[in-house]
Structure formats: structure tokens, C-alpha cells
C-alpha positions as CSV (number, residue, x, y, z in Angstrom):
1,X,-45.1,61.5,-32.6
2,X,-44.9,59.8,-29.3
3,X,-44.7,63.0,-27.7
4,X,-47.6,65.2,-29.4
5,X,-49.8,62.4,-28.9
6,X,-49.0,62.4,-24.9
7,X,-49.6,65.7,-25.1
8,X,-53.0,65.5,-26.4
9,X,-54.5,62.9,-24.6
10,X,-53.3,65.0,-21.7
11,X,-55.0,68.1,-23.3
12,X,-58.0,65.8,-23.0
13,X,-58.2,64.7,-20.0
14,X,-57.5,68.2,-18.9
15,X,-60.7,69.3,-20.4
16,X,-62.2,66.6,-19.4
17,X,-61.4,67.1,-15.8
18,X,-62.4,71.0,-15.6
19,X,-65.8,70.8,-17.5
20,X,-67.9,70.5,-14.7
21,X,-66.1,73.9,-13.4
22,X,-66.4,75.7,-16.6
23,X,-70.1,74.7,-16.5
24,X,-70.4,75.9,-13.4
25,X,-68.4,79.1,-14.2
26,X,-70.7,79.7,-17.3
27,X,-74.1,79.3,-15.0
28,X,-72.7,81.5,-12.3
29,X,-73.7,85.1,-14.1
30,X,-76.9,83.5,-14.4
31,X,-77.4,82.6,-11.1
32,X,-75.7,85.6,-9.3
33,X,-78.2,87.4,-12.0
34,X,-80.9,85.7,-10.8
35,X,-80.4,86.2,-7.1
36,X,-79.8,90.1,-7.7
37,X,-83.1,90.0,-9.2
38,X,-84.1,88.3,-6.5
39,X,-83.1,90.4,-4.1
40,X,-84.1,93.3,-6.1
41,X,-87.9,92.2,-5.8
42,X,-87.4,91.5,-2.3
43,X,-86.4,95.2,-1.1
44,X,-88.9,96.6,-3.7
45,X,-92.0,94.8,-1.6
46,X,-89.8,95.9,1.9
47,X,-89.2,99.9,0.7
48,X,-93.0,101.0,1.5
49,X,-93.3,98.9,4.4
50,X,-90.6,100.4,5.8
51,X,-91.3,104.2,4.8
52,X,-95.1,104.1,4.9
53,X,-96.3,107.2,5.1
54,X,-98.4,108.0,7.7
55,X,-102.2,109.6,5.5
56,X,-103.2,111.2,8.7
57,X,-100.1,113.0,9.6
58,X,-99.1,113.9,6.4
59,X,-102.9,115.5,5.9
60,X,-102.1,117.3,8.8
61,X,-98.7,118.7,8.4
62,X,-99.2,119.0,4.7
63,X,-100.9,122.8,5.4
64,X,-98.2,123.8,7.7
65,X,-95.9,123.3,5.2
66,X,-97.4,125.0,2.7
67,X,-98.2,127.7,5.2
68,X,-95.0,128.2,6.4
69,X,-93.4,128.2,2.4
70,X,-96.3,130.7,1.6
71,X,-94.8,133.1,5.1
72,X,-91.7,132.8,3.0
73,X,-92.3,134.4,0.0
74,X,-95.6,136.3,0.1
75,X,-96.1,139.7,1.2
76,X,-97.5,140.6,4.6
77,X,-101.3,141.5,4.6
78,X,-101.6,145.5,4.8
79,X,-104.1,146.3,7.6
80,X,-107.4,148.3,7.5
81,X,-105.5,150.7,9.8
82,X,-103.1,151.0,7.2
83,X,-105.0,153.2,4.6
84,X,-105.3,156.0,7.9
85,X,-101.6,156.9,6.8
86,X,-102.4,156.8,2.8
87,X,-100.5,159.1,1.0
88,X,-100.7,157.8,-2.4
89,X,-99.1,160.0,-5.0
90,X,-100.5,163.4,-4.0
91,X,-98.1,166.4,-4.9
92,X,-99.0,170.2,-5.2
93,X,-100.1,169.0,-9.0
94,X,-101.6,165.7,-8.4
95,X,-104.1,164.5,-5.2
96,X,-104.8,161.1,-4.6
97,X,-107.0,160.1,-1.8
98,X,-108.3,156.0,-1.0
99,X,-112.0,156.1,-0.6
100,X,-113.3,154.3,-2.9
101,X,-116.0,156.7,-4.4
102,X,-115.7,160.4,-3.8
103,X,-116.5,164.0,-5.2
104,X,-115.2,167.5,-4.8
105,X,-117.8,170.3,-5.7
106,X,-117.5,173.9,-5.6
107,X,-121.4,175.1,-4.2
108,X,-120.8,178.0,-6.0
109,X,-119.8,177.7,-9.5
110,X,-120.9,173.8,-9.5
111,X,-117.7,173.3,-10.7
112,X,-116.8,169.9,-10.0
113,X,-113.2,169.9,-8.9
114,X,-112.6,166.0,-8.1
115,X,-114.6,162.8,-9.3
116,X,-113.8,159.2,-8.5
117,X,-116.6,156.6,-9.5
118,X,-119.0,159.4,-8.9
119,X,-121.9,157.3,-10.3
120,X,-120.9,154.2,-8.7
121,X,-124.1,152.9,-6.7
122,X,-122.9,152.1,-2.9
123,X,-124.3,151.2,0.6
124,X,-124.4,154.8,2.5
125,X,-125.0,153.8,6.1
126,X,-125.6,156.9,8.3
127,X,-125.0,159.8,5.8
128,X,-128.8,158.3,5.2
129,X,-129.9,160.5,8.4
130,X,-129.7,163.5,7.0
131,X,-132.6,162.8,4.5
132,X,-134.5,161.6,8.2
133,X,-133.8,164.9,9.4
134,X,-135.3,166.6,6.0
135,X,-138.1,164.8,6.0
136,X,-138.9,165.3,9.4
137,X,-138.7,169.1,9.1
138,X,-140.5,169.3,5.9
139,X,-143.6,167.7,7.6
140,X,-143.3,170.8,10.4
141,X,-143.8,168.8,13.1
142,X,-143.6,169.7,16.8
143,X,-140.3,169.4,17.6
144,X,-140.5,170.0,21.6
145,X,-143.5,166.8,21.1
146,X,-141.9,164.1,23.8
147,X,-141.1,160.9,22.1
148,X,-140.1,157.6,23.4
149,X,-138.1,155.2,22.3
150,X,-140.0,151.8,21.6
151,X,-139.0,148.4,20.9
152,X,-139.4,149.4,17.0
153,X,-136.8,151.1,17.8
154,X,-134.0,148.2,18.6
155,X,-132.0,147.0,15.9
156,X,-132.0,142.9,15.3
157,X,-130.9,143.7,11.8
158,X,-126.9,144.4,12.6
159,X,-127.1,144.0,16.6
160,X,-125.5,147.3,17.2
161,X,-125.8,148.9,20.6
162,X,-127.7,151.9,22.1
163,X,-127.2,153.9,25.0
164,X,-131.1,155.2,25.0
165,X,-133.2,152.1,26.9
166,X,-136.3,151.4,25.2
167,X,-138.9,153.0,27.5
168,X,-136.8,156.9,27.5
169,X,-138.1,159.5,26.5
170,X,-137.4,163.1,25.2
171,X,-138.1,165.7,22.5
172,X,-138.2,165.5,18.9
173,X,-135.9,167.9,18.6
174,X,-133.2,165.6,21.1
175,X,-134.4,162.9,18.7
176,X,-132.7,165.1,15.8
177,X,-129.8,165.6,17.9
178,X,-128.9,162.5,18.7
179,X,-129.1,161.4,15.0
180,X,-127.2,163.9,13.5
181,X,-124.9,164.4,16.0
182,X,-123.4,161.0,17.7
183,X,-125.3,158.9,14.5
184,X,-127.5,157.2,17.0
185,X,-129.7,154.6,15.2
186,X,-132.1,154.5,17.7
187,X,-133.0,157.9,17.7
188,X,-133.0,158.0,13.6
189,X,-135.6,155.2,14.2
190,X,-137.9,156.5,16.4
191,X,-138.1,159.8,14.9
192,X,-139.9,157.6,12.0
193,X,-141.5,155.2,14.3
194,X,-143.6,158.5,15.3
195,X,-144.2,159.9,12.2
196,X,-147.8,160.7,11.1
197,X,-148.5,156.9,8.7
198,X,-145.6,155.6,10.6
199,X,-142.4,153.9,9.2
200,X,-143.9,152.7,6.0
201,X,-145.0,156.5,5.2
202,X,-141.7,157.7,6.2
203,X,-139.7,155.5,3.8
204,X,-142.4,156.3,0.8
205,X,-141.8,160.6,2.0
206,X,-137.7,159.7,2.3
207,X,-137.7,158.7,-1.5
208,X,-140.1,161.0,-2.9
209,X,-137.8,164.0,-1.5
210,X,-134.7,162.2,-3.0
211,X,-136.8,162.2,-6.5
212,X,-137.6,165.4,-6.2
213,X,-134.0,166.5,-5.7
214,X,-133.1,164.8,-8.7
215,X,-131.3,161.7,-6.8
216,X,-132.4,159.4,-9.4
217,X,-129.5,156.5,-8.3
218,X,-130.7,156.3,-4.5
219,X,-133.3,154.4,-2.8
220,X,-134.0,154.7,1.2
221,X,-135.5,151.5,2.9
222,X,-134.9,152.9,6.3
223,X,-134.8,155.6,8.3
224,X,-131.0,155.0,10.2
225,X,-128.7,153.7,7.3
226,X,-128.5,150.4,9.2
227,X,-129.6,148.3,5.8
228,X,-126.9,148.0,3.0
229,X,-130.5,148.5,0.6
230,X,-130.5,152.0,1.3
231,X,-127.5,153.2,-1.7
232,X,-127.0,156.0,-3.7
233,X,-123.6,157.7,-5.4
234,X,-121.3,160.5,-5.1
235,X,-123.4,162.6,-7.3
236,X,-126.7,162.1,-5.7
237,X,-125.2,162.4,-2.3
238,X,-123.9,165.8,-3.2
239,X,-127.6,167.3,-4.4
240,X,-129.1,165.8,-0.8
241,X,-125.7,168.0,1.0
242,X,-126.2,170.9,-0.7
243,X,-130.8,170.5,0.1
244,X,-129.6,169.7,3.7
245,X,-127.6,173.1,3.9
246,X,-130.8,174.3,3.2
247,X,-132.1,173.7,6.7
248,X,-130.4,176.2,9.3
249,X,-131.1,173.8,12.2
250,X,-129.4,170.8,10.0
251,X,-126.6,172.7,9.9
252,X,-126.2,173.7,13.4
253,X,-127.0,170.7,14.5
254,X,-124.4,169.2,12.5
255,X,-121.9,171.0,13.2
256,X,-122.2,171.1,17.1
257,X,-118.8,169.0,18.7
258,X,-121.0,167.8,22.0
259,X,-124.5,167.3,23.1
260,X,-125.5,166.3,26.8
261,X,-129.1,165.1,27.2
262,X,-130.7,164.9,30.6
263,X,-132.9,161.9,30.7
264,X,-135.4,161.7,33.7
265,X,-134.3,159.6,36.8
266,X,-130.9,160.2,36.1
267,X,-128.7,162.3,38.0
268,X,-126.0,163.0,35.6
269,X,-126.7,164.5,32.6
270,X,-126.1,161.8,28.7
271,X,-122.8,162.9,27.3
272,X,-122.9,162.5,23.2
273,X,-120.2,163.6,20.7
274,X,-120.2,164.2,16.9
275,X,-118.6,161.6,15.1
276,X,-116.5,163.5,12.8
277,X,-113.5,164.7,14.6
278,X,-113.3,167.7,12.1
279,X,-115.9,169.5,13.9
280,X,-114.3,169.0,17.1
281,X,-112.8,172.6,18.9
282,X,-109.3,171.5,18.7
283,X,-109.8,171.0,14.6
284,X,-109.7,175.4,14.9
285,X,-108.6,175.3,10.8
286,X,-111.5,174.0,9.4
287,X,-114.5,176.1,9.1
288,X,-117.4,173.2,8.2
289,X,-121.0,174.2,7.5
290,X,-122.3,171.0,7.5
291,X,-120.9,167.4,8.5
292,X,-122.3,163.6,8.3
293,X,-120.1,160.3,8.9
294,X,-121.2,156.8,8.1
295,X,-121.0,153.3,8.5
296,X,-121.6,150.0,8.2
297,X,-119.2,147.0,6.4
298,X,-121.1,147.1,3.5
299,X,-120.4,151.2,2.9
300,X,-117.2,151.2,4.4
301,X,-116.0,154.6,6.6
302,X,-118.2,157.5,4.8
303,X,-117.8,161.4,5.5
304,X,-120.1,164.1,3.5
305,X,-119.1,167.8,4.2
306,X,-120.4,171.2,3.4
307,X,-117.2,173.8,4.1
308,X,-115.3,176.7,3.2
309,X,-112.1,176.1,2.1
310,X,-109.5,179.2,0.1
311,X,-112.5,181.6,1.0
312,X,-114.7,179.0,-1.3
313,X,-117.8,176.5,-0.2
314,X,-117.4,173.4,-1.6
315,X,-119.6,170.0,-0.9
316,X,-117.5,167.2,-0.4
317,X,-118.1,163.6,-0.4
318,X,-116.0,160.6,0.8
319,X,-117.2,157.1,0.6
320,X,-116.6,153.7,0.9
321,X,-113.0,154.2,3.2
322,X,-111.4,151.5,4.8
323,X,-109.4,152.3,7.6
324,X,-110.8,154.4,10.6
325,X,-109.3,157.7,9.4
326,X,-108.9,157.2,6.1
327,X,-111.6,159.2,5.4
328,X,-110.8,162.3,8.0
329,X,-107.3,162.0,6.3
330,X,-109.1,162.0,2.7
331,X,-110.5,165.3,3.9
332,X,-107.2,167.2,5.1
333,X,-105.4,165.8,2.2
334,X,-108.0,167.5,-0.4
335,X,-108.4,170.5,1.6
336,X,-104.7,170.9,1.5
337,X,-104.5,170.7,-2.2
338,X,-107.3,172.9,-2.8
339,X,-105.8,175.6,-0.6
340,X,-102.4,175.3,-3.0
341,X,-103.9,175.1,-5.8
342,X,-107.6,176.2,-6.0
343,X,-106.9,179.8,-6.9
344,X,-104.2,178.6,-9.7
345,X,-106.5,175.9,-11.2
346,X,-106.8,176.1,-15.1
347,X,-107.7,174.0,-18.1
348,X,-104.8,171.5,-17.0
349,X,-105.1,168.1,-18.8
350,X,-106.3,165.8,-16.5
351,X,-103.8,164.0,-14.1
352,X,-104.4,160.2,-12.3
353,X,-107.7,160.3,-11.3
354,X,-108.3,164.7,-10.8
355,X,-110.7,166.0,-12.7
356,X,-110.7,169.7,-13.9
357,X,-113.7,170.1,-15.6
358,X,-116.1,172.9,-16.8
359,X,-118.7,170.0,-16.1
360,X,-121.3,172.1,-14.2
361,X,-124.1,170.8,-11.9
362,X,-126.0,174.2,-11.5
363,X,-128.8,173.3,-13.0
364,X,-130.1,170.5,-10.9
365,X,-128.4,171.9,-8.0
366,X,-130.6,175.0,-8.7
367,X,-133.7,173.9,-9.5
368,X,-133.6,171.3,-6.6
369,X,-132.6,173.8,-3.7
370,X,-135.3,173.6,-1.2
């Protein structure tokens, strides 16, 4: 007994002895927890003061970023000058052209060989001169009258240029000229600016001759094409080609590739040249009767035609192009097609955006010729 009881008091005193460090054993999770969380708080308050982030810079690199990611993975921009080489889908069965609004009619038959939003209203910038020119010569007037060019005559509405100083002057007839042939706005202006009622007559006569040629989807509001208010569509447009062919001097005004006018005081004579390539002497393979171009950014690149293509006449119209051939290219492309496939054309089902059509517009056509 002696020696179990020795050996529990020394048990005891054991326990005794190594309480305290126990103890402290049993707090020390609690305390190393507590200084972890401690610490934990601490370098959650440090983190943003160390990696603040800069508002400013970051507003101003935060574009570039983005910019650069977008270079990455979007596609490049395609340039206005682009569309010159458009090819689209066009094939010996199947012509595709990238003015917006166009129309392919044969002035014989009135059979309408091509349509693309034909009856889509649109800005026509210049193509509006030939209705100046119509009106002009409908009212007979003298066209060897001199005429000058007045402040009327300047444009403020788009700013565009002029090589005819307010104070020249010249013959009606240069006046028509100059319009038709190099699309000069001044020129178109003036010849209103001296009609008989003036400008505000002029306008009232340019829409009354576009009633009475059935162009119910046009309205003129001045004389050069300059506003974006003067519209009209595909359809109309071809009616005011084929009145215009009407007019022998329209068309060999029209179709003349250069025009020099001798202004006085100068020694050298004006040099002027049409503004459809096409009529040009080297373009030999096209045989035009009748040619207008076009534009401002609101109509886009426009080109109406009168010409004789697989031993045919046929009015075309081309409007709303974007880049700066586009529409001359338009032109070769369809003439290209008709000539392959004018004389084999049938009661095909239609293909894309062709249309073969017995559609016939002889009667207004007819009825409207001047």
C-alpha cells in the first residue's frame, strides 16, 4: 500500500505542478486565433492603401484597353473606296451591282430589265440639272442673252467651290454648258436667278414639268441639286431621262467630254470636263446618248444614262453609290451582262435582286414624251 500511495501523491503533485502549463497550453489556440484575426484585420485595412487604384488613370487607360481588345478581334472598317472594286455575285446568269437604288430600262419596249428599291424616295444632287436645263428650254429663251453670275449665285448652303467669280459673265447657252457638262452649281443657279419671275417661278415651273411627266415621287426646291430636299426615285428619274432625250441640245450637250469657255480679261481660254468618265474619248465602247452624274453626302455618287447597248437604247439609273467609281463600275458591270445576255433573256424566274419582268412603262413613258 505504501507504495501506490507514493505513487499517487506523486501523481498529484505532478498535476499540480504542470496546471498552470496546461492552462496555458489550452488558451494558446485561442490566443494565436486571436492574433491571426488580428492580423487578418490589419492587412485587410493595409491591402487598398497599398493597391489604390489610381480613378484618373484608370479612366484614361480604361479606353485603350478596350480599344486595343476591340483591334483584336473585330474586323477592319471596309473603305468607301472599297465598293469601286464591288463585284458582288454577278455571273453571266446573275448581276449584282452596289448602288443603293437603281433601274435598268429598255426605251423601246419599256421593258424593265433591272429594279432595285426603284420607288425608294432619295436625295438626287446634280442629276436635278437636267430638269434646269428642261425648263429653261421650254420657256424658249434667248440662249446667246449674256448673263452674269451674281451673289445669288454662291452657295452658303454646302460651301462648295466655283471657278466662275461672281461678277463673270457669258451666254445662256455657256450657262447650260457648264451645268450639264462639269455639274457647275453656279451656273445651274444663275440660269434660274435670270429666269423671267426669278428663282421662286423657276422652282414652281421645275415641279409642274416633273407633274406633268408623271414624276409623282419628286419634288425640286432648287435649281443645282445642292439641297438634300430636292428627291425623287429610280422610276421617276427614268421618265425625266427619257423627256430629257427629248431635247437634241440636252443631249449633245451631255455628251460632250470637254468644254473651254473664254471669259473676258483672261488670256487663256476656262478648261471644263464632263464628270462622267464614260463619255470621255478614251471610253470608245460605249455609245451614250445622254449622261448626268450627281452628288452630295446625302444622295451618295449618282449616274443616269441614256445609251445603246447589244444594238438596244436603254435608260439607266444609278443612285445612291458609295465609293467614287462605284457607280461607273455599276455601269460597265450591267452593260456587260446585258451584252451576254440581253438577246437570250426569257421568262427566267427571278434571281437575287434581277428582275425579268413583262412590267411595261410605255404608257407613261408615252404619254409624257415631250
Amino acid at each position: 500500500m505504501g507504495f501506490f500511495t507514493r505513487c499517487f501523491k506523486l501523481l498529484l503533485v505532478s498535476s499540480l505542478a504542470f496546471a498552470p502549463v496546461e492552462h496555458a497550453a489550452a488558451k494558446s489556440p485561442v490566443k494565436k486565433q486571436h492574433v491571426s484575426a488580428s492580423k487578418q484585420k490589419k492587412y485587410i485595412t493595409r491591402v487598398p492603401s497599398q493597391y489604390r487604384v489610381n480613378q484618373e488613370k484608370t479612366k484614361a487607360m480604361r479606353p485603350t484597353k478596350l480599344h486595343a481588345h476591340a483591334r483584336k478581334s473585330a474586323k477592319p472598317a471596309i473603305a468607301a473606296d472599297m465598293y469601286d472594286a464591288y463585284e458582288g455575285k454577278s455571273s453571266v446568269t446573275n448581276l449584282a451591282i452596289a448602288s443603293t437604288k437603281a433601274l435598268v430600262i429598255n426605251q423601246n419596249t419599256h421593258e424593265i430589265i433591272y429594279s432595285k428599291n426603284l420607288d425608294t424616295p432619295t436625295p438626287i444632287a446634280s442629276v436635278t440639272k437636267l430638269m434646269t436645263a428642261m425648263v429653261v428650254l421650254d420657256a424658249k429663251l434667248d440662249l446667246r442673252e449674256q448673263v452674269s453670275i451674281t451673289e445669288m449665285d454662291v452657295d452658303y448652303l454646302k460651301g462648295t467651290s466655283s471657278r466662275l467669280p461672281v461678277g463673270t459673265t457669258m451666254t445662256r447657252e455657256d450657262l447650260l454648258n457648264l451645268a450639264l457638262i462639269a455639274s457647275e452649281n453656279r451656273a445651274a443657279s444663275a440660269l434660274a436667278t435670270h429666269y423671267p419671275g426669278g428663282k421662286q417661278r423657276f422652282i414652281q415651273d421645275m415641279n409642274s414639268k416633273a407633274a406633268s411627266l408623271g414624276m409623282m415621287n419628286t419634288r425640286f426646291e432648287d435649281s443645282t441639286g445642292l439641297t438634300s430636299n430636292n428627291i425623287s426615285t429610280a422610276s421617276d428619274l427614268a421618265k425625266m431621262v427619257h423627256a430629257a432625250y427629248q431635247y437634241p441640245l440636252i443631249r449633245q450637250i451631255t455628251t460632250t467630254a470637254d468644254y473651254d469657255l473664254q471669259i473676258a480679261r483672261r488670256q487663256q481660254p476656262m478648261h471644263f470636263h464632263n464628270t462622267n468618265a464614260l463619255v470621255r474619248a478614251e471610253q470608245s465602247n460605249w455609245e451614250i446618248g445622254l449622261s448626268k452624274t450627281g452628288y452630295i453626302s446625302e444622295a451618295g455618287r449618282c449616274l443616269v444614262m441614256q445609251a445603246t447597248i447589244a444594238g438596244e437604247p436603254f435608260i439607266m439609273v444609278l443612285l445612291d453609290s458609295v465609293g467614287k467609281l462605284t457607280r461607273i463600275g455599276d455601269a460597265r458591270r450591267i452593260k456587260k451582262w446585258m451584252e451576254h445576255n440581253y438577246n437570250t433573256l426569257s421568262s427566267l424566274d427571278q434571281h437575287g435582286e434581277i428582275v425579268l419582268t413583262g412590267l411595261s412603262m410605255s404608257k407613261s413613258l408615252n404619254e409624257n414624251a415631250n
